[in-house]
ZAMARGU-4260 file (C-alpha; in steps of 0.2 Angstrom, whole numbers, plus 5000, padded with zeros to 4 digits):
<rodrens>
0) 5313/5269/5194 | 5319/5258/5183 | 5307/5243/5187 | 5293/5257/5185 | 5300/5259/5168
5) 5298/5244/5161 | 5283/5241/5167 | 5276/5256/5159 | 5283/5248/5143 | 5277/5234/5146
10) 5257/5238/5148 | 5258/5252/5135 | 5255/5241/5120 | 5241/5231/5130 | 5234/5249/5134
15) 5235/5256/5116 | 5227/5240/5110 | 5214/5241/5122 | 5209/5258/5116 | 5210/5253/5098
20) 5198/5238/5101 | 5179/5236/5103 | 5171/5223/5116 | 5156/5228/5123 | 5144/5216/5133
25) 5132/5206/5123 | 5114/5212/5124 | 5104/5203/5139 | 5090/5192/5132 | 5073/5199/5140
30) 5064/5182/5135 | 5048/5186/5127 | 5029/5178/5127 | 5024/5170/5110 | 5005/5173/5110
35) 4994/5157/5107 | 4986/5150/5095 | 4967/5151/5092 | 4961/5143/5077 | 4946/5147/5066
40) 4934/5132/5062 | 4941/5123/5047 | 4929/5112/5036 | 4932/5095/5031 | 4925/5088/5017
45) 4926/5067/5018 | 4915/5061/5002 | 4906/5040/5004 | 4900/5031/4992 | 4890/5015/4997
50) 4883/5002/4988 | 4862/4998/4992 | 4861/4983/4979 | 4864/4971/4993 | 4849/4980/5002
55) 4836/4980/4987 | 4842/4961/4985 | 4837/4957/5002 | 4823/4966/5002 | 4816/4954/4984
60) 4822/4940/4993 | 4811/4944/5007 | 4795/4943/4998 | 4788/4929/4984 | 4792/4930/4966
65) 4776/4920/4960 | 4760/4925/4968 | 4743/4916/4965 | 4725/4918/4971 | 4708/4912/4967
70) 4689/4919/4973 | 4674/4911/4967 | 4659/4920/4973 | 4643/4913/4966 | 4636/4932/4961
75) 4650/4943/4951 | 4666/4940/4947 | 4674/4925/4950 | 4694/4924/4945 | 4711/4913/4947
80) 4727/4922/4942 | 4745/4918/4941 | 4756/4933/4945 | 4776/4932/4941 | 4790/4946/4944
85) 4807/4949/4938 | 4822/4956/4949 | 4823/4976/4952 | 4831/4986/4939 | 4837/5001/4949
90) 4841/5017/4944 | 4842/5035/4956 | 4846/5051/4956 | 4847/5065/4970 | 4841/5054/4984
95) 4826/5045/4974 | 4829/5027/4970 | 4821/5022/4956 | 4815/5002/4956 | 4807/4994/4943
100) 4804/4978/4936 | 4794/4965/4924 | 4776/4956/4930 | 4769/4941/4918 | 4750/4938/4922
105) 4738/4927/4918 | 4720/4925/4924 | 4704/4915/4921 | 4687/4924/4926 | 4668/4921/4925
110) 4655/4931/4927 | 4638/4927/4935 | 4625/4941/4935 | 4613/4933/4945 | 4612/4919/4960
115) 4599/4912/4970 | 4598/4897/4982 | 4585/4884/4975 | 4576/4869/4984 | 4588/4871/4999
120) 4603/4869/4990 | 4618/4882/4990 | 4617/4898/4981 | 4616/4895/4963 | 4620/4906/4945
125) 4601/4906/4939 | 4607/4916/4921 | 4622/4911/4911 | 4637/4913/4916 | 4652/4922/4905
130) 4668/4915/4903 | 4687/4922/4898 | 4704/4918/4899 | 4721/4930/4897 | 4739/4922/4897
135) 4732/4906/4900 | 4735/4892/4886 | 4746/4907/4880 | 4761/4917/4883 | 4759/4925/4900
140) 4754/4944/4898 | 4768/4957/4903 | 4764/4972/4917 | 4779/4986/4922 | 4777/4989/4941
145) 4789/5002/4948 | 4794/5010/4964 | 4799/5025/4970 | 4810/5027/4987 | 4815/5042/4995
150) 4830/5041/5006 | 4837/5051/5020 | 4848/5050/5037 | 4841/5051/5053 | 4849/5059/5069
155) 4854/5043/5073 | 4865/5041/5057 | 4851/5027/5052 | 4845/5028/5031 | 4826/5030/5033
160) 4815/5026/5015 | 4799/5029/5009 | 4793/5016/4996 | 4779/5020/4987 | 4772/5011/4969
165) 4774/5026/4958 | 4768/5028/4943 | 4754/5016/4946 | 4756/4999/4938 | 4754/5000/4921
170) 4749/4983/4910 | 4761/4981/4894 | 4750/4970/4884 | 4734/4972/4891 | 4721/4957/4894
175) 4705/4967/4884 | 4693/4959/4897 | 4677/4968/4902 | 4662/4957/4912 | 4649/4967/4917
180) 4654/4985/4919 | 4672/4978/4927 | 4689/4978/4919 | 4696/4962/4922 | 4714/4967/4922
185) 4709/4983/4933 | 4704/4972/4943 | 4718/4962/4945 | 4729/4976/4947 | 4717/4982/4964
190) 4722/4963/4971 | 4740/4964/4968 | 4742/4981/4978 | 4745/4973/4994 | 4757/4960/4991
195) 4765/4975/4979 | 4765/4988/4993 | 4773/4975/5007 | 4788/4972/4995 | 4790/4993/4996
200) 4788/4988/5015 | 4803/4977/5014 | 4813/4989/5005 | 4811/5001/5020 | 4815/4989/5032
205) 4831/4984/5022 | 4835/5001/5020 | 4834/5007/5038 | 4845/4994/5044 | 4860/5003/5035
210) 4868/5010/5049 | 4881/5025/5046 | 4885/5027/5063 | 4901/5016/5063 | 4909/5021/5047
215) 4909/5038/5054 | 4914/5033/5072 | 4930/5023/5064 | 4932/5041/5053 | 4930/5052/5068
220) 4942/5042/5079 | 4955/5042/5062 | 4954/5061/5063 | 4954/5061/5083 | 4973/5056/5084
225) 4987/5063/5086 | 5001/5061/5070 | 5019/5065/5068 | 5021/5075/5051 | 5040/5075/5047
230) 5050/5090/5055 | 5032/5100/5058 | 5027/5094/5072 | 5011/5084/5078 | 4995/5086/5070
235) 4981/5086/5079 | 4964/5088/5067 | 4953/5091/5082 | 4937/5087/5075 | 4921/5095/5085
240) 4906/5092/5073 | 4899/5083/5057 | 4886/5083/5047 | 4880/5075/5031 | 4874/5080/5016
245) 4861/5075/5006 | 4862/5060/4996 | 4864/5059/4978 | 4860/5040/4968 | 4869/5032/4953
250) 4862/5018/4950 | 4861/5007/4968 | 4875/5018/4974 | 4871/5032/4985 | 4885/5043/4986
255) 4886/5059/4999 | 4898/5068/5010 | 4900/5068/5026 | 4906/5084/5034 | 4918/5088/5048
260) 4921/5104/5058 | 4935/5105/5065 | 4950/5116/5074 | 4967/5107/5068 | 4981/5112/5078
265) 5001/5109/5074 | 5012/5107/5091 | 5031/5106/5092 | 5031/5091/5105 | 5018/5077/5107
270) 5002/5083/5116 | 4990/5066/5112 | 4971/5073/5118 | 4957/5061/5123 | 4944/5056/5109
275) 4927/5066/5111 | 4912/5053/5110 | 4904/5056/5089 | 4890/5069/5093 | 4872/5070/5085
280) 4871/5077/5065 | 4870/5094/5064 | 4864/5103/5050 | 4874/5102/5035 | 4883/5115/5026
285) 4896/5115/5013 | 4913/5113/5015 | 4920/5130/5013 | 4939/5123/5016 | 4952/5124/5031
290) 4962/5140/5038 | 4975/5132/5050 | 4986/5144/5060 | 5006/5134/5059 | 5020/5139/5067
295) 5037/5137/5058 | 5052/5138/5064 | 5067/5145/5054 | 5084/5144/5062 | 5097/5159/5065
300) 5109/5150/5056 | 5101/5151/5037 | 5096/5171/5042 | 5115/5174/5047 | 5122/5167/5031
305) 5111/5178/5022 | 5114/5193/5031 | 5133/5188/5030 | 5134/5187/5010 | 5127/5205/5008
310) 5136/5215/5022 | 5154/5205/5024 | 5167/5215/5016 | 5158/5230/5015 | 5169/5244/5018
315) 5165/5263/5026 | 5176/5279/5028 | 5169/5290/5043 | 5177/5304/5046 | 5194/5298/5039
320) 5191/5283/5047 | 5190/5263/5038 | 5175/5252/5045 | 5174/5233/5037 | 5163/5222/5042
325) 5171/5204/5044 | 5157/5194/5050 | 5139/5195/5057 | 5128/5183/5067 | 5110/5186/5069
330) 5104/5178/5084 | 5084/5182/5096 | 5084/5193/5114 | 5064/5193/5119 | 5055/5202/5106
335) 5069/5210/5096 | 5085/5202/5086 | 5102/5207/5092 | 5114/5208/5076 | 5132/5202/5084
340) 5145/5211/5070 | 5164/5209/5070 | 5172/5221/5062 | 5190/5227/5058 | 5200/5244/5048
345) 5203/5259/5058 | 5196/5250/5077 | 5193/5230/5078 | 5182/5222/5088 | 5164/5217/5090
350) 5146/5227/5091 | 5129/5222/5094 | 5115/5231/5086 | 5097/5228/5090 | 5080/5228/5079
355) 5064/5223/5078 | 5059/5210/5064 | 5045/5219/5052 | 5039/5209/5039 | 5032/5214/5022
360) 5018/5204/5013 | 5018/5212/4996 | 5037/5206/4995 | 5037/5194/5009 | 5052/5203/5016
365) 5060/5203/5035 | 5069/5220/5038 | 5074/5227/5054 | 5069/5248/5049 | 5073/5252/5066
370) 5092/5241/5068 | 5102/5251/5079 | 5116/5251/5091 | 5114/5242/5109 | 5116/5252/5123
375) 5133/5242/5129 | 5140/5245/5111 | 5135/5266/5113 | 5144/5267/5129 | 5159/5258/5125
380) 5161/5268/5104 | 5159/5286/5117 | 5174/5280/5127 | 5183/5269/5114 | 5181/5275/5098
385) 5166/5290/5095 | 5167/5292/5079 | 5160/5274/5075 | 5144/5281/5083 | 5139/5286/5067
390) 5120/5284/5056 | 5131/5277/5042 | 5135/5260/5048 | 5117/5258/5055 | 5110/5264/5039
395) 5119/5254/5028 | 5116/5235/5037 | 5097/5241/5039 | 5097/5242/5020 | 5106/5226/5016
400) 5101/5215/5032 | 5084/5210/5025 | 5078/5192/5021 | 5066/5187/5006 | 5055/5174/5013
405) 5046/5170/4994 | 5055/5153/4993 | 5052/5147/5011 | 5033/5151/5008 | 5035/5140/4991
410) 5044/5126/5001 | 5034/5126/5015 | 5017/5123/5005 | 5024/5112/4996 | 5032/5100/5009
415) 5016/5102/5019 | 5005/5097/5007 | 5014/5082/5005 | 5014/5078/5024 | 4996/5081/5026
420) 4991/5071/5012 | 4994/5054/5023 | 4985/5036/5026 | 4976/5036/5043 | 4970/5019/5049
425) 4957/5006/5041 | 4956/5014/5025 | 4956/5032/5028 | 4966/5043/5019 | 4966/5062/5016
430) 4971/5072/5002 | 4977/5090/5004 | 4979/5104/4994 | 4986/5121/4999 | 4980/5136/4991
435) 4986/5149/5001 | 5001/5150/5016 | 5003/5169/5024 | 5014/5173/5035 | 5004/5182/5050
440) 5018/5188/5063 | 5037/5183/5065 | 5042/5180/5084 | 5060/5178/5089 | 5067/5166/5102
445) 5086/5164/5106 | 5085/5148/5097 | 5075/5150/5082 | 5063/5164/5073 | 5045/5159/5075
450) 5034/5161/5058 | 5015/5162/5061 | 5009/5156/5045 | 4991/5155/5039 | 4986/5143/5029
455) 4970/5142/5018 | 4964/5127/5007 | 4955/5111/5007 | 4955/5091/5014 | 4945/5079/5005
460) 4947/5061/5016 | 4944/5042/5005 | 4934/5030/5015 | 4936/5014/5008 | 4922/5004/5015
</rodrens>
């Protein structure tokens, strides 16, 4: 009996303690499916400037600068002239390039109104003839001669040009030389045509040998790759089309934009894709920005300590009865949060309440409105202490365990704008501006919170060619 006794004695204390104290199993984590990502079509807009001098140079050196011809018919007009151009001035705008430049001309002409072959002998002026000269024995006589050449791209990223004379040649001091019923200088101007409109030839043919196709491939192949950005993850641009738009001149340089289509994607851990061949042009349209679904990850540990500044210490009497919380920690089970709290007063030990994370956009706030007790921690508060099952201690950590996500928004946009906005390879390098980043859905994991973010803005890319 004695030995009874003192066992009795003995297990009492661990027995009365055991009653005082609270340890229910741990919620069980389900494990949960995080729904994929499927991205809208972002827009790119990657603006090229190139400059066509070197082609409109080619194109004069291609032809002569001094032309000279002579006809001497017995009957009518009979002429020589001396023809000598200056280098293109250029100027453009829209697509139209704009070539002009300086001819000096001189001529000497005669004029027989009559001819006949005498005696046998070749054919011969039988009434006087009529002489003149212009820019001969003199300065030379100045003439404008402009072009006008309308360029586009073709489906094969060639430049095509049309180079027409427009306005027609017009003579700046004018040779006044009329034989017959012609205009000498008119004249001139009819014979000069040809060689005129085969340098608009050349200019085509300069023209069409610009070749867009490999600044785009290099550009397509830049945005084709996988890249690191800092603690995000790795960006994938994902490019599917481009397109250019229509051309714009200053001067010789020809500026436009080339624009890209695509479905940029952000992946935790590497996933490199192969490159897509560059398709064919589609039809242009303009940039209208990106929208770029991104995932980021927030850790339990930041949420706990918040949670733990507004509900440590806070005391409750229920039913004559002291509840203080000591410490929380806020951790993922599937598609809910399981709030692990220790606690002490009247009972000690540990409960476990479960929620679901709700997020509000107007104040970009996480609550949990429907936090209650687990199902282990209701069994073991009817056995062990009933009066803890109580709306009170529920209510009061609903209202306080809440997390303002305003500053990781501002954080966020900022840091990616900065990681986005990166040199690629060869001269490629993107600029990034984020107007917008919403948070679309929040998923838990046991690890980590899951933010679904939605960003909207725009990538402008450098080309340096």
């Amino acid at each position: 009996m004695k030995f009874k006794h003192l066992l009795l004695a003995f297990a009492l204390p661990f027995f009365l303690y055991s009653c005082k104290t609270l340890k229910p199993v741990a919620p069980v984590n389900t494990g949960a499916e995080i729904p994929g990502i499927v991205q809208p079509l972002s827009n790119i807009e990657v603006p090229v400037t190139v400059d066509l001098k070197t082609y409109f140079v080619q194109a004069e050196n291609s032809v002569p600068t001094k032309y000279a011809d002579s006809q001497q018919p017995c009957q009518g007009l009979s002429y020589s002239y001396t023809f000598l151009r200056t280098p293109f001035a250029i100027t453009g705008s829209n697509n139209v390039v704009n070539l002009k430049f300086t001819g000096s001309y001189g001529f000497t002409a005669s004029y027989c109104a009559k001819c006949s072959s005498l005696l046998g002998s070749g054919p011969q002026c039988i009434v006087p003839t009529i002489s003149a000269q212009c820019g001969v024995g003199e300065p030379l006589r100045r003439m404008e001669i402009s072009y006008q050449s309308t360029i586009n791209v073709m489906p094969d990223y060639h430049l095509k040009s049309k180079t027409i004379l427009y306005p027609a040649p017009k003579a700046l001091d004018r040779c006044n030389v009329f034989m017959g019923n012609i205009d000498v200088t008119d004249r001139l101007i009819d014979y000069l045509n040809q060689p005129l409109n085969d340098l608009g030839k050349q200019v085509d043919a300069k023209v069409a040998a610009y070749n867009t196709k490999p600044m785009l491939e290099q550009l397509w192949k830049s945005l084709a790759v996988e890249y690191k950005v800092g603690d995000v993850g790795f960006v994938y641009i994902n490019p599917q089309s481009v397109r250019l738009s229509s051309f714009n001149l200053n001067g010789s340089l020809l500026n436009f934009s080339v624009g890209i289509s695509a479905k940029p994607y952000v992946t935790t851990v590497s996933n490199p894709q192969p490159i897509k061949p560059l398709p064919n042009l589609s039809t242009y349209v303009p940039a209208n920005g990106f929208n770029i679904y991104l995932d980021l990850l927030e850790n339990y540990k930041h949420l706990t300590n918040v949670v733990n500044q507004q509900v440590v210490g806070q005391k409750m009497d229920i039913a004559g009865k002291e509840f203080i919380v000591d410490s929380t920690r806020v951790y993922g089970i599937g598609t809910k949060i399981a709030m692990k709290i220790d606690f002490s007063g009247s009972n000690t030990g540990t409960i476990y309440l479960v929620g679901t994370p709700v997020y509000n956009a107007e104040k970009h706030e996480l609550s949990f409105p429907d936090l209650s007790f687990d199902l282990q921690t209701k069994a073991w508060m009817l056995k062990v202490a009933k009066w803890m099952f109580n709306e009170k201690i529920t209510s009061m950590i609903r209202q306080r365990a809440t997390y303002n996500f305003t500053s990781f928004i501002a954080d966020s946009k900022t840091r990616l704008q900065k990681e986005l906005s990166r040199d690629y390879d060869k001269g490629v390098h993107s600029y990034v501006t984020i107007q917008d980043l919403d948070i679309q859905a929040i998923y838990p994991t046991s690890e980590k919170l899951i933010i679904r973010t939605l960003s909207t803005g725009q990538i402008k890319v450098k080309v340096v060619m």
